[in-house]
Backbone as numpy.savetxt, mean C-alpha at the origin, in Angstrom:
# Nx Ny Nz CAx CAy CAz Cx Cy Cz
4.82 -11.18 11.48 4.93 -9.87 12.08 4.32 -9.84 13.46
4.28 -10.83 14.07 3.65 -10.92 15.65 4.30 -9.97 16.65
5.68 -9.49 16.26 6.73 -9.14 16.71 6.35 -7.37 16.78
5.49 -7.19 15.82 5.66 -5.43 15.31 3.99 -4.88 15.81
3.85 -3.66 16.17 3.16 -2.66 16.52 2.27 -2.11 14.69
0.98 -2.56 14.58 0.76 -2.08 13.19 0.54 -0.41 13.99
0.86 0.45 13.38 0.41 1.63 13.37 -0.85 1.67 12.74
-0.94 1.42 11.75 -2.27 1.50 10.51 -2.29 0.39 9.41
-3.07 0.33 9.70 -3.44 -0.91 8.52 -4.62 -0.59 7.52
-4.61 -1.02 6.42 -4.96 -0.61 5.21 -5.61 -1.88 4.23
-6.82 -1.96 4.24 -7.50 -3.43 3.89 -8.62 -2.97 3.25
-8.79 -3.98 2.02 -10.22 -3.97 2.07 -10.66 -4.87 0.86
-12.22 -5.31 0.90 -12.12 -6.30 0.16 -12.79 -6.11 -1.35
-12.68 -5.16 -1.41 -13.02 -4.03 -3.01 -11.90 -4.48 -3.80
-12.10 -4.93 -5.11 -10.86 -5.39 -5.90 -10.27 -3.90 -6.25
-10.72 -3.27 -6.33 -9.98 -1.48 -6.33 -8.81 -1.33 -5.54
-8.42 -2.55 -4.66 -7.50 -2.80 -3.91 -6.78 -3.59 -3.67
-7.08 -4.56 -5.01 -5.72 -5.35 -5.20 -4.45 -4.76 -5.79
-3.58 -5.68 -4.72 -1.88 -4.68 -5.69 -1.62 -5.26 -6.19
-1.45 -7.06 -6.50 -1.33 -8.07 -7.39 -1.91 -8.04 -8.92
-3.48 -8.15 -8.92 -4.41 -7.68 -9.58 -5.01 -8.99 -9.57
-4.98 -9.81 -8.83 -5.27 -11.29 -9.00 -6.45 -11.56 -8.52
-7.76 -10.24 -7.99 -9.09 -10.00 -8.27 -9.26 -9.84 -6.39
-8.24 -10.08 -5.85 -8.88 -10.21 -4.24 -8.04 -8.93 -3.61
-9.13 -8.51 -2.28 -8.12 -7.39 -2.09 -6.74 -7.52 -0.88
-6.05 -6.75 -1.63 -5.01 -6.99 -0.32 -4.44 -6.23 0.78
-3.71 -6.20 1.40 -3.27 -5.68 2.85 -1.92 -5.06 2.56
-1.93 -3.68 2.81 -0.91 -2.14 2.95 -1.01 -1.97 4.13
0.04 -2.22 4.79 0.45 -2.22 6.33 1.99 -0.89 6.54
1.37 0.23 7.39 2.70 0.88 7.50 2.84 0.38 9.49
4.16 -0.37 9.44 4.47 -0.98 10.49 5.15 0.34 11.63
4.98 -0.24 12.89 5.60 0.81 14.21 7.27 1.22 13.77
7.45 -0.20 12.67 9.50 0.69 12.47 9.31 1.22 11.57
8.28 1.63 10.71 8.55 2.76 9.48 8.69 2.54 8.82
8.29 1.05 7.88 8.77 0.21 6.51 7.16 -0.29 6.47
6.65 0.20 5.38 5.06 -0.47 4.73 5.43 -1.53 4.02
4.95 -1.93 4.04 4.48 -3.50 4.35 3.71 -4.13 2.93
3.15 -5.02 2.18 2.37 -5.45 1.71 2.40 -7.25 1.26
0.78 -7.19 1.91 0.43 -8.72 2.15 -0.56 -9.39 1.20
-0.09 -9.63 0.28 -1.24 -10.65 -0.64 -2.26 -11.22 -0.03
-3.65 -11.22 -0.50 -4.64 -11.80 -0.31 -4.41 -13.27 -0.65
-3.96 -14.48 -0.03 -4.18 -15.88 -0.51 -5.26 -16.65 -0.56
-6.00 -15.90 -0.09 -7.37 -16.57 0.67 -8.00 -17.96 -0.56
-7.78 -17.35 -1.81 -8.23 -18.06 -2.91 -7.06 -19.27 -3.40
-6.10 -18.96 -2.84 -5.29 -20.40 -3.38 -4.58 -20.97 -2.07
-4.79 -20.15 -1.26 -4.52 -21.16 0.42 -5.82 -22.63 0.82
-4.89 -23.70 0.97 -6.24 -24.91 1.47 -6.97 -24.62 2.42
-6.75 -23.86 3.71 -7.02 -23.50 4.87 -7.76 -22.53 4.52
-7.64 -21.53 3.47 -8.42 -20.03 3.01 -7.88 -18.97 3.89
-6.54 -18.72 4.41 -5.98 -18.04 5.41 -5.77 -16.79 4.60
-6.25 -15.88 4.73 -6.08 -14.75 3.66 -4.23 -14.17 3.18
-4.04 -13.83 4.56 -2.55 -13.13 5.12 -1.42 -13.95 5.78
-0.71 -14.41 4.74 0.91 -14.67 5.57 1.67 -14.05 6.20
2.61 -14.13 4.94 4.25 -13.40 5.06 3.79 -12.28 4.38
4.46 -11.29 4.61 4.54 -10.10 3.49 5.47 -10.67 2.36
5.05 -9.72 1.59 5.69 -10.25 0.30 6.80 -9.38 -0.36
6.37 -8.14 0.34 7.26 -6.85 -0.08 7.22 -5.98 1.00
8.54 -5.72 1.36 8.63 -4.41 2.24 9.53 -3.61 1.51
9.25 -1.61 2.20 9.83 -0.76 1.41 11.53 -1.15 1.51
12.28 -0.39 0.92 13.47 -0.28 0.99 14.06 0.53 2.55
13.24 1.54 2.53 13.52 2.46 3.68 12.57 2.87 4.97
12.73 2.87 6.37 11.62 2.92 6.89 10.79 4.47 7.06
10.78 5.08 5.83 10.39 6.24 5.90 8.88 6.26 5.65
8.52 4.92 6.10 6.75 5.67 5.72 6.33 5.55 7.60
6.80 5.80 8.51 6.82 6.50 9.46 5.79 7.69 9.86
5.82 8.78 9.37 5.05 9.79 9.59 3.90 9.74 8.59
3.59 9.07 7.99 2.18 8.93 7.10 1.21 9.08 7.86
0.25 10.09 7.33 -0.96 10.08 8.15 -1.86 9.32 7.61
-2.50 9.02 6.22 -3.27 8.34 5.33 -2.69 8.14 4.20
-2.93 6.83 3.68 -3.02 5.82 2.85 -4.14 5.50 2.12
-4.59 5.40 0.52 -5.94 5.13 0.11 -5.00 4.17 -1.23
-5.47 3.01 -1.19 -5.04 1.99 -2.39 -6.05 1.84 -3.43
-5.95 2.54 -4.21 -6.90 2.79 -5.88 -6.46 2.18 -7.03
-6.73 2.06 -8.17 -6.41 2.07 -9.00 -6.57 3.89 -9.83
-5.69 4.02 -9.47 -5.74 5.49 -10.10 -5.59 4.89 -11.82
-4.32 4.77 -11.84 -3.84 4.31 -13.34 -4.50 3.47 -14.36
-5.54 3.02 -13.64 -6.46 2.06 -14.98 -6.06 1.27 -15.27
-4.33 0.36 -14.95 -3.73 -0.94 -15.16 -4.55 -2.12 -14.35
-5.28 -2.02 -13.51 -5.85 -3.54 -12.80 -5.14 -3.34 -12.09
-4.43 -2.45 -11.37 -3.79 -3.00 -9.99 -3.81 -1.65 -9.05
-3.84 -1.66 -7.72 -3.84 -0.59 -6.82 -2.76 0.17 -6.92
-3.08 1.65 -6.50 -1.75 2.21 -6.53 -2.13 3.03 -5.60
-0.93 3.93 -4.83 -1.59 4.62 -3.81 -1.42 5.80 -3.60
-2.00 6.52 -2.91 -2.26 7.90 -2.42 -1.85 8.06 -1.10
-0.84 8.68 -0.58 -0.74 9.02 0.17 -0.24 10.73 1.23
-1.03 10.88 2.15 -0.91 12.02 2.80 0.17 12.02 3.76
1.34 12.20 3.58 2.61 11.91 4.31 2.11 13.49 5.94
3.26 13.19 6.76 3.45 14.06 7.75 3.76 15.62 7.66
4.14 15.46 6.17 4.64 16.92 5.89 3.53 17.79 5.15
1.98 16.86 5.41 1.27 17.66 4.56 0.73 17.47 2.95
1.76 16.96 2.19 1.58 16.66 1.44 1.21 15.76 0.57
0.46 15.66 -0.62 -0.36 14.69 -1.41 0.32 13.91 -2.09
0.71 12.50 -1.93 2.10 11.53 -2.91 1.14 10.73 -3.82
1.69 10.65 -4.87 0.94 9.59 -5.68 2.29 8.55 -5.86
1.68 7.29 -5.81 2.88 6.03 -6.10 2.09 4.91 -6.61
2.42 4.58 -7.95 1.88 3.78 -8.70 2.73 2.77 -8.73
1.88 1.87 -8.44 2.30 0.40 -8.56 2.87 -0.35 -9.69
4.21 -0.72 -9.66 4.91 -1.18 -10.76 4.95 -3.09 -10.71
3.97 -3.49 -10.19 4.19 -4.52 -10.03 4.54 -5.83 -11.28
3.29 -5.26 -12.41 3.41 -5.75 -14.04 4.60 -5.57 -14.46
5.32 -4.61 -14.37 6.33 -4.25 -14.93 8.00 -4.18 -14.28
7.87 -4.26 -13.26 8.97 -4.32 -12.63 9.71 -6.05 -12.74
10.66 -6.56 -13.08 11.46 -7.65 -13.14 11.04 -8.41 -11.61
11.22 -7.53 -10.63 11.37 -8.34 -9.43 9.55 -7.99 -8.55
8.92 -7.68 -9.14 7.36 -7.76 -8.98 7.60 -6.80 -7.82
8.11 -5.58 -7.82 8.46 -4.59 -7.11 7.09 -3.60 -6.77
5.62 -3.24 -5.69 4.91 -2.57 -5.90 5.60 -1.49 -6.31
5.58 -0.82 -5.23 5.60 0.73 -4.97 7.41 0.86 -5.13
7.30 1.91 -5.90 8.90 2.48 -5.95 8.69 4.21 -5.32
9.48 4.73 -5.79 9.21 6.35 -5.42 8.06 6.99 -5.72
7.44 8.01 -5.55 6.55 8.79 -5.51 6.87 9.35 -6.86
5.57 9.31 -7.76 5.57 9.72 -9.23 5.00 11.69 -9.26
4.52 11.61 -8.46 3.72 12.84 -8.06 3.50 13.31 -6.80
3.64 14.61 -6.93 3.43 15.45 -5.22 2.81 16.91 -5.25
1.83 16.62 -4.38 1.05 17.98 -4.62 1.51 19.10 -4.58
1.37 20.13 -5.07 1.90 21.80 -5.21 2.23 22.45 -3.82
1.48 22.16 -3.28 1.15 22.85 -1.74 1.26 22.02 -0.79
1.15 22.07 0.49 1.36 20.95 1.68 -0.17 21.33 2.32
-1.31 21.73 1.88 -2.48 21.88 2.25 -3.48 20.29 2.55
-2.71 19.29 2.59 -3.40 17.76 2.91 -3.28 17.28 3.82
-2.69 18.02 5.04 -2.55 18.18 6.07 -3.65 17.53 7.20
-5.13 17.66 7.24 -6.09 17.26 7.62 -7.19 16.99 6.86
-6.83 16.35 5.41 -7.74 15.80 4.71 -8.41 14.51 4.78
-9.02 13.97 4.60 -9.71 12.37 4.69 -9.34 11.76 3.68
-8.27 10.72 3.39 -8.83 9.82 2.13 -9.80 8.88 2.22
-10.36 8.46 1.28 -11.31 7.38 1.88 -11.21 6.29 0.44
């Protein structure tokens, strides 16, 4: 991705933030064209210890564009991150990570949940 503008990047090394679940944390990138991104931590099975390659998964659509915040949790209690996000319109998305379960190790699919109101507007995730 030498090529692309990160808008925001999304890291950290709290296993609360693995999307794999493979104990290291990994990298949620929403890129300048509007397609988030996600980069496995290799750091533990690379010879070099290079944390970040290739992405491994990008969305289908480049609609994560207007996102203001991103927080990668384990909401769901499966071992793997899932995320929260405060889109442009205000509103609170929940998107749980289907990675266990999906055939093609698919994170994030659609938004499972959306807040009542568009009041998240200038909230903090952290």
């Amino acid at each position: 991705m030498t090529d692309r503008v990160l808008d925001q990047v999304f890291v950290s090394r709290r296993h609360d933030r693995d999307v794999n679940g493979d104990g290291a944390g990994d990298l949620v990138v929403v890129a300048g064209d509007g397609y988030l991104y996600y980069y496995p931590n290799n750091i533990n099975v690379d010879p070099q210890r290079t944390p970040f390659h290739d992405a491994a998964w990008k969305s289908p659509n480049p609609s994560w564009g207007a996102v203001k915040q991103i927080s990668a949790t384990d909401i769901s209690a499966d071992g793997v991150a899932d995320l929260m996000v405060v889109a442009g319109d205000g509103y609170l998305y929940y998107y749980p990570n289907n990675i266990n379960v999906d055939p093609q190790r698919t994170p994030f699919h659609d938004a499972a949940w959306k807040s009542p109101n568009p009041s998240w507007r200038n909230a903090r995730l952290g």
